[in-house]
Structures are given as C-alpha cells and as structure tokens.
N, C-alpha and C positions, 0 to 999 in steps of 0.2 A: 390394473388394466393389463389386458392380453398384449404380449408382447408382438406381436404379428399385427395387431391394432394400431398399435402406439406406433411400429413401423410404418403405415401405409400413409402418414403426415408426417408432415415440416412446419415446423414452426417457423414465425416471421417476428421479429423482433426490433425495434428499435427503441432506444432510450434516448429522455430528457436529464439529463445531471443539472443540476441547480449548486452552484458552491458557492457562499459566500466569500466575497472579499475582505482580506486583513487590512482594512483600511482602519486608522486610525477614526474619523467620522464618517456619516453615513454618504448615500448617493448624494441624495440632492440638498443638503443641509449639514452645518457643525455639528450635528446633533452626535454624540458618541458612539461609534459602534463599538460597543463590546457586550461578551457572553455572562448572565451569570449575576448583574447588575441586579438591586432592588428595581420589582417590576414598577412598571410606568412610571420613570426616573429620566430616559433619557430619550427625551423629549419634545417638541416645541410646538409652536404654533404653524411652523414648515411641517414636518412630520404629522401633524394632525389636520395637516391642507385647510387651516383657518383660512377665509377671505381675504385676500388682497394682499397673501405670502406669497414668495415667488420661489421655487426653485432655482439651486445656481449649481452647474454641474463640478462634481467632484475629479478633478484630475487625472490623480492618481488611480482609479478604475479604468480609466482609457490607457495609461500605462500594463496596469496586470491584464488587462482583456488584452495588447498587444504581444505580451510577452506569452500569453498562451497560445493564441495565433501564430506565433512564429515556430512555441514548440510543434505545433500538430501540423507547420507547414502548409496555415491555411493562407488564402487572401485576405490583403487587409484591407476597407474600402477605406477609400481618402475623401469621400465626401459621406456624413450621416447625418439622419433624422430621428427623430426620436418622436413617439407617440403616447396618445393614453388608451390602455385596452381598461374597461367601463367592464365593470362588476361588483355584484352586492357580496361582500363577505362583512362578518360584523368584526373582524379585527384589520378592516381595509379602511380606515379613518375616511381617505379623499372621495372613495367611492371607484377609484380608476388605479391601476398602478402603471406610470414611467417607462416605457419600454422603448425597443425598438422594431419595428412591424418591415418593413422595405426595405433599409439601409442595416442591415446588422454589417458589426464590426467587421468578422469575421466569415469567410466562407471557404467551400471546401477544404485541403486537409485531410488526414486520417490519423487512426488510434491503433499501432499495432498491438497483436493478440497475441496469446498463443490458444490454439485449440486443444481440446480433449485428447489428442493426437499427438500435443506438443508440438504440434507445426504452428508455424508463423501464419497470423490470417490479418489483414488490413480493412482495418471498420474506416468507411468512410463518414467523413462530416459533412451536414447542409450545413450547418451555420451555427457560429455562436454569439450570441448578444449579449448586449449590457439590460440588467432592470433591476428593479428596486423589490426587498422582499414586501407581505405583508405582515401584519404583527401574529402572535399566536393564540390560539383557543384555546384552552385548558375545560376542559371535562370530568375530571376527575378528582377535584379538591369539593366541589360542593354538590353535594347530591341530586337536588334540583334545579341548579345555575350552571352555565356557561360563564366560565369568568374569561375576559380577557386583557392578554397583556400587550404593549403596544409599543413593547423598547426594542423589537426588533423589526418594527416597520419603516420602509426606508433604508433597511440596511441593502448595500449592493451587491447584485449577484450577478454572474458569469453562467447564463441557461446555454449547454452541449447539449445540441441536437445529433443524432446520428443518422446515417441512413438504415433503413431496417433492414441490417446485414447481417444481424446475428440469429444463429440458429438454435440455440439451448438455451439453458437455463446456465450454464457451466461457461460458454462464453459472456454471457449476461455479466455473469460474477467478475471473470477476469477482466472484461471492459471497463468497467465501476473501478475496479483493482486499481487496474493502470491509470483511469483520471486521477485519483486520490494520491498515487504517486506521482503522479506527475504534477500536480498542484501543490503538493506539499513541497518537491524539489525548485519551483518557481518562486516560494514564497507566498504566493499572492492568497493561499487559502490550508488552513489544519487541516482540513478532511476529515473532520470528529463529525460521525453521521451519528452518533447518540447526541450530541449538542446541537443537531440541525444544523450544521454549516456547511455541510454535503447530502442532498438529499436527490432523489431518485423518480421519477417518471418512468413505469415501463409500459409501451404499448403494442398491444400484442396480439396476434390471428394464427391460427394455423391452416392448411392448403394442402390437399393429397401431394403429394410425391409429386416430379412431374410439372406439376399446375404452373402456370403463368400468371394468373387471376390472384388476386390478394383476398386472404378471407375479410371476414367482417371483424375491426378492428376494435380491441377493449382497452381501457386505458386504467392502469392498477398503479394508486398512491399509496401513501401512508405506511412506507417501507423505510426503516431506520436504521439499516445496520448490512452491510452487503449481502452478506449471508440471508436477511430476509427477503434482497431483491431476488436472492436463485429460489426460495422458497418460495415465493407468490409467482415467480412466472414458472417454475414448475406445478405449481397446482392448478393455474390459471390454462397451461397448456393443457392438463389432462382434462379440467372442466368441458373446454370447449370441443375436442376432441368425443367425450360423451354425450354432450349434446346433441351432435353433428351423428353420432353414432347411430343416438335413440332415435334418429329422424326431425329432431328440432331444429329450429332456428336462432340464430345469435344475435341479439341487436349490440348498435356501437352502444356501450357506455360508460362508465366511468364506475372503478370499484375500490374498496379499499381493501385491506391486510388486515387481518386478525392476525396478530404475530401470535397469540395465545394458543390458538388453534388452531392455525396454519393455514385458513381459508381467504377465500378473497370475498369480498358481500358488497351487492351492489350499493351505490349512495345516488346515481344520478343519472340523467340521460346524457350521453358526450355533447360538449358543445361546439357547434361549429363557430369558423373565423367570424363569420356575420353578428355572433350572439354578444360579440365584446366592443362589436360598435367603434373598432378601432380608426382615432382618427389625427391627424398631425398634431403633436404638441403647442400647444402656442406659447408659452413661456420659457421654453428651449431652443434658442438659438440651433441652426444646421451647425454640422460640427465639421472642422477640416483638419485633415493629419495632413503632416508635412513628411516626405520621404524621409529628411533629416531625424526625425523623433524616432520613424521604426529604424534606424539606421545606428542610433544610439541605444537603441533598445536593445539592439540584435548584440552591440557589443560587451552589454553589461549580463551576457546570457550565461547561468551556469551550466555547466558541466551536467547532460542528463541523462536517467535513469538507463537509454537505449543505447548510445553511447558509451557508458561505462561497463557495461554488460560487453559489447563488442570490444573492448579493450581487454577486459579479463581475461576473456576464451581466448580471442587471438593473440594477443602481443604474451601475458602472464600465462598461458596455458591452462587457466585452470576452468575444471568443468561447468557444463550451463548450470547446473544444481546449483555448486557454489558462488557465480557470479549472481545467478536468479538474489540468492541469500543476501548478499552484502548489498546488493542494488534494491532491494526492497522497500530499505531505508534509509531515508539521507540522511541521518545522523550516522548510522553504522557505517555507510560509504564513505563519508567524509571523515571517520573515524579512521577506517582501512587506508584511505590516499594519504591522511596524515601517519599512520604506521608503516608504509612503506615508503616512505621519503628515509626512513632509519633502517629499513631492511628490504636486502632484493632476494630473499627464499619467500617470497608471493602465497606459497600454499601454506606455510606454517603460518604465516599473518591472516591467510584465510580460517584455519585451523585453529586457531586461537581466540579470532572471533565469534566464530558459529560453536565455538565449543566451551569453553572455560568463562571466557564473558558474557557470554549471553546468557549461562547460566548462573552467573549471578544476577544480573539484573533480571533474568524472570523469581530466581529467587525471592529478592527484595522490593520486588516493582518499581524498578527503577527505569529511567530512560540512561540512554549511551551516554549526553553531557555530563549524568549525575556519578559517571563510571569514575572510580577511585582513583586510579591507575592513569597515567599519561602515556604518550603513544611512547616513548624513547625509553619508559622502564621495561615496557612490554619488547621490544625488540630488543630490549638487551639481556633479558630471559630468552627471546629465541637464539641471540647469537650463542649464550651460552652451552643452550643444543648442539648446534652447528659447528661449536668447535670440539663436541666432543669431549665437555665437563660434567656435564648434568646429561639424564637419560629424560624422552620426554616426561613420562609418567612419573621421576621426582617432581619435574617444575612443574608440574601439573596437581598433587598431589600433595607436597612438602613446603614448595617454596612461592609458590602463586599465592597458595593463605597467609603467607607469612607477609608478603609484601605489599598485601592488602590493610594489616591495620598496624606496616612500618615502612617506614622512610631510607631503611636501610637500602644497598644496591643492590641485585639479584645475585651477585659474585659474594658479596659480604653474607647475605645469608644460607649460600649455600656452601662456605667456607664453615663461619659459625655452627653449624648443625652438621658440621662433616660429610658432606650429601656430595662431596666433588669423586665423579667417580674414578677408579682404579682401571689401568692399562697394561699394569705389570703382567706379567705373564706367569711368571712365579706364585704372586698372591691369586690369579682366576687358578689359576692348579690346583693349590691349596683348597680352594671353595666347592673346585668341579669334584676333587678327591671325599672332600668330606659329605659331597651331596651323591655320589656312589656309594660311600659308605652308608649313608641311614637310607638310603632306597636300593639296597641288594636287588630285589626279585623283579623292580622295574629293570634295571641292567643287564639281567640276564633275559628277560624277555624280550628287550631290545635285540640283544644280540643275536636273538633266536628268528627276529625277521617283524618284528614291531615298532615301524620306523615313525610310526604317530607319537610314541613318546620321546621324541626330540623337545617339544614344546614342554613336555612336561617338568623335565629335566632342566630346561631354560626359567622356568616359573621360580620352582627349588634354588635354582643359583640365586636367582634375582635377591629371592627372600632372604639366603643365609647371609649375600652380602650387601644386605640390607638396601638393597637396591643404586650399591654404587659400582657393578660391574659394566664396564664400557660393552654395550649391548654384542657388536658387531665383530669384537673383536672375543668376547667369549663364546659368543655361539662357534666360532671358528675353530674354537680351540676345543667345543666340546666336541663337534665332529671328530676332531683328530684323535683324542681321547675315545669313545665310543666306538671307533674303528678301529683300534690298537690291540 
C-alpha cells in the first residue's frame, strides 16, 4: 500500500486480554486448574453444569482481580453481581458461561505505554471482570472430527477491557507486553499466550485522519502469541483501509488469524449484547468487599514493574534501555534487587546481568531461578573489578566460566590461574618496551601523527601480559612512553 494512502487514516483500536488465573482450582468449583493434565480429567458434574449442581465462588479470584485493580489504579466496586451470558459453543458443557455483565470488579484505571516515539502514552480501562473460561476445540488431531476437551472449562479468568486508545499495531504489541508483565509481577497469571492462559481480543476500525466518527468495527480472535496480535491488526488495518479505498463497505464481524499466512478470514457475523441473553445469575449470591480486604491487599503488594523502572533511572542512574531490560522480568528484577543488597556499582550489576548471565541462560534455555551462580558470588566478582585486581574482560572471560562449574571464591580463582593483575610500573615497562619492540613500524607511524594506534598498542599489551596489566594505569603509562 501507497504510503500517502496508508497516511490519510487512523486506526482505532481497542483490546480484550483474557488471563487466566493461578488458582489452585477452578471458578466455581474444586475442580483442578491446571495446564497440560490428561484431557477431560479434571472434571465434575459442577464443571459440566449437571442438574441440581450449584456453583460456589472461588475466593481467591476476587483476591487476584483485586490485586490487579489496584496495580492499574482502577475502582474497585464493593457491591457485585454476577450473570449468565447464554451461548452455543460445543466445548461450553452449561450452555452459558459465569460472568459479570453490570457490576464488574474493576473500573477505570490505565495501562501505561510507551509509543513508537518512546514517549509515555496512557491506555485507559472501562473495566475488568471476573468469568469462567470455556473448554477447548481441537481441529487438528482427527481429520474429520472436532474433538473436545473440557479440563479447562471453568477455569477463571480476569477479561481487560481497554478503551479504544490505541493507534498501531506497535502500541497493540507493547499493551499485551505490559499486561503480561504486569500479571506475571502480581502472581496471579504466567502469561504463557502458547498455553492459552493469556489470550487476546482485538477490535478494530479505521477513520480518515481528522474524523470524529468511529469506522465500522471488526473483531479478530485466534491470536496466540503477541507478535501475532501486531500481525493481524496490522493486516486487519491494511484490509479495511483497501476496502474503503476500492469504494466498499465493511460490515461489523468477527474474524480469525491465519498465523500461517498472516491473514485474518471471516468466521461470523459480530454479536451484539442482546444475542447472549444476558441475565442475573441465580445461584450466585450478590458479592460485597469490605474496604478492610482491599486494604490488606493493597498491603501485601509487590514491588512493580513501573516503579522499579523509575528507581533505576532516577535514584541508580542507569539508562531507560537498561532499567526497560532488568524490569522486563521478575525473575531478572528480583534477581538484580537481590545483587545489589551486596553491591552499590548499580551499572556493573546491571552489566552483568544483560550481559554474561543472560547469555548463558539463553544459551542453555534456562530461566534466572535455574542460574548457577548466587547473587553474593556475583558481586564479589564485581568487587573484585572495583578494587582493581581482575580487569573486566578476565572475570568475564577466565574466571565467570570457571566459577560456573566451581564452588571455589572468585578471589581463589583468580589467584589460582594467576589472572590477579599487575600495577607495578616496572613490570607494565617491561611489556610496553617489548610490545615497541615486535611492532617497530606501528611506533614510528604513531609518532608520525597516527594517534588511532593508541588502542592498538593497548590490545598488544593486554595480550603479552596475558591480560593482567591494571587497564588504567598502563594506558597512562603508554601515553608517557609514546610521547617520549
């Protein structure tokens, strides 16, 4: 598409995030939630809305739907109801699933961004409720059958409505981002969007430039992975945009993701509120919070992702790159707060993480808990820097592998391997003299007005003294020398 085309719209955007909650059992029933189980195992005659079973609500989902409401700063109501929204799917056993339709938990709130720009932009929230998921269709094990499995019906979910604030495909992405971090920092949800337990709604119109009027509004499912969320709403945006181009018209309806082929393909016509027949639950009691419970909530609240990002830059100084990085993921974060309780050089403990550890754990596909290494051997590798024993690029290099598959100290083994470096000034002479000596013609070219060979000359020394000359204090001394 013509770029001057593509300009003369705006996309409108808002999303549904769907997370499962890490509850031990499901919404309205002991039945087990967990991922992964032999299918239709867990279970019951609740779960499969047998006659004359009753739903009894699960707690602790009123607890995580709190705790999320307070990170995004929404309202919480202290009086709810709960409903059944009535629909035919074949992996919906009851015929209806469990919701909240008037009373959701949560309202208003916001999800900060960052834009394409790197500027700060504030997604607001209408509202987020409690409901129960349905079970799953599977398509692709029997050629001619639809099998379904029904061990994750009933499990509870936390549906994030947004306002349709976002403008790209690119904020799309970093919205989804940030729930997932931010859910995972709470506890209350993995955000494994390959395991369904974070999935996506995006619904979506675009508007010339300008327009006040909202276009006609498409709703595109069956996105598993965030990256496919920026994919279907940018193919979904260019679709509609050509439509509108060629002189057609758009109806509302409902489409899915071809991840294979990167299209969106209709399945249905949209359905409006009326078509779910939604109406008060009768087997669920009105619900009431007491100020006291968010009050205890509010206090057992960790440490989040926005927050530790504004500690890093301002208090630790270190850049948004690097704060972005360590706050991406709470293990890594909580990994960094525990390394710097043993070390106040911030940027070397930043530096260590995004550099040497993370490189191995993407090596070996490891997570951070599974990291070898405790925070107090790693900071006492950096002290060793800092006082000017080891140069980085030995502990980096020599003595980080070493301490990897030994228990020894970082001091012990960089003692043992002789790696402690030299400050004498006699013996850097001696190394500067002999690295003049095998490179004549760089020396005299230096002194001829080719002052780029500084570095090279530092390279040479490093090598011949095997990388234990004190960095700072022989470069000083090669100047003096090179100038003589």
């Amino acid at each position: 598409m013509e770029k001057e085309v593509r300009d003369k719209y705006e996309a409108v955007i808002g999303l549904e995030v769907h997370a499962q909650m890490l509850t031990k059992t499901k919404a309205y029933s002991n039945d087990v939630n967990e991922y992964g189980a032999q299918v239709n195992t867990n279970i019951s005659a609740i779960t499969l809305g047998h006659p004359g079973t009753l739903p009894k609500m699960n707690s602790k989902t009123i607890d995580f739907a709190i705790r999320l409401g307070i990170a995004c700063g929404c309202t919480i109501a202290r009086e709810q109801h709960f409903a059944r929204k009535n629909y035919f799917y074949p992996d919906l056993p009851k015929g209806y699933q469990i919701t909240q339709d008037t009373t959701p938990i949560c309202t208003g709130g916001s999800i900060v961004i960052r834009t394409e720009e790197n500027q700060e932009k504030k997604i607001n929230i209408t509202r987020i409720h409690m409901e129960e998921d349905a079970g799953k269709s599977i398509h692709d094990v029997d050629v001619y059958d639809t099998l379904v499995d029904l061990n994750r019906a009933g499990t509870p979910l936390l549906e994030i409505v947004s306002e349709p604030e976002l403008r790209s495909s690119q904020e799309a992405y970093n919205y989804v981002s940030e729930i997932r971090k931010l859910v995972r920092y709470l506890d209350i949800c993995d955000g494994n969007m390959e395991e369904g337990s974070l999935r996506c709604d995006a619904n979506i119109s675009v508007r010339i430039k300008g327009q006040d009027a909202f276009g006609t509004k498409v709703e595109v499912k069956n996105m598993n992975s965030i990256r496919n969320v920026q994919r279907a709403i940018e193919f979904e945006i260019t679709r509609q945009i050509e439509v509108l181009e060629s002189g057609g018209k758009l109806s509302q309806e409902t489409r899915g993701f071809d991840a294979l082929k990167g299209i969106t393909i209709s399945m249905r016509s949209k359905e409006a509120a009326n078509d779910y027949r939604y109406f008060p639950e009768p087997d669920l009691q009105p619900l009431f919070i007491k100020q006291e419970q968010i009050d205890e909530i509010k206090m057992d609240m960790p440490t989040l992702p926005r927050a530790l990002f504004e500690k890093y830059t301002k208090e630790f100084g270190l850049s948004e790159y690097d704060a972005y990085n360590l706050t991406d993921n709470k293990g890594i974060a909580l990994y960094y707060e525990e390394l710097i309780r043993h070390t106040k050089n911030y940027k070397a403990a930043a530096n260590w993480i995004m550099g040497d550890i993370k490189s191995y754990l993407n090596e070996f596909g490891k997570e951070i808990d599974e990291f070898p290494l405790n925070t107090e051997r790693i900071a006492s590798l950096i002290k060793l820097i800092d006082e000017g024993k080891i140069s980085s690029s030995i502990a980096s290099q020599k003595i980080f592998p070493e301490m990897l598959i030994s228990d020894d100290p970082a001091l012990f083994i960089a003692e043992r391997l002789n790696l402690i470096q030299d400050s004498s000034e006699n013996t850097l002479k001696n190394f500067i003299l002999q690295v003049f000596e095998e490179n004549k013609t760089e020396v005299e070219r230096y002194k001829a007005g080719d002052k780029q060979l500084t570095g090279f000359f530092m390279g040479k020394l490093m090598k011949v003294s095997n990388g234990k000359a004190d960095p700072k204090i022989a470069n000083s001394l090669l100047q003096q020398m090179l100038n003589t």
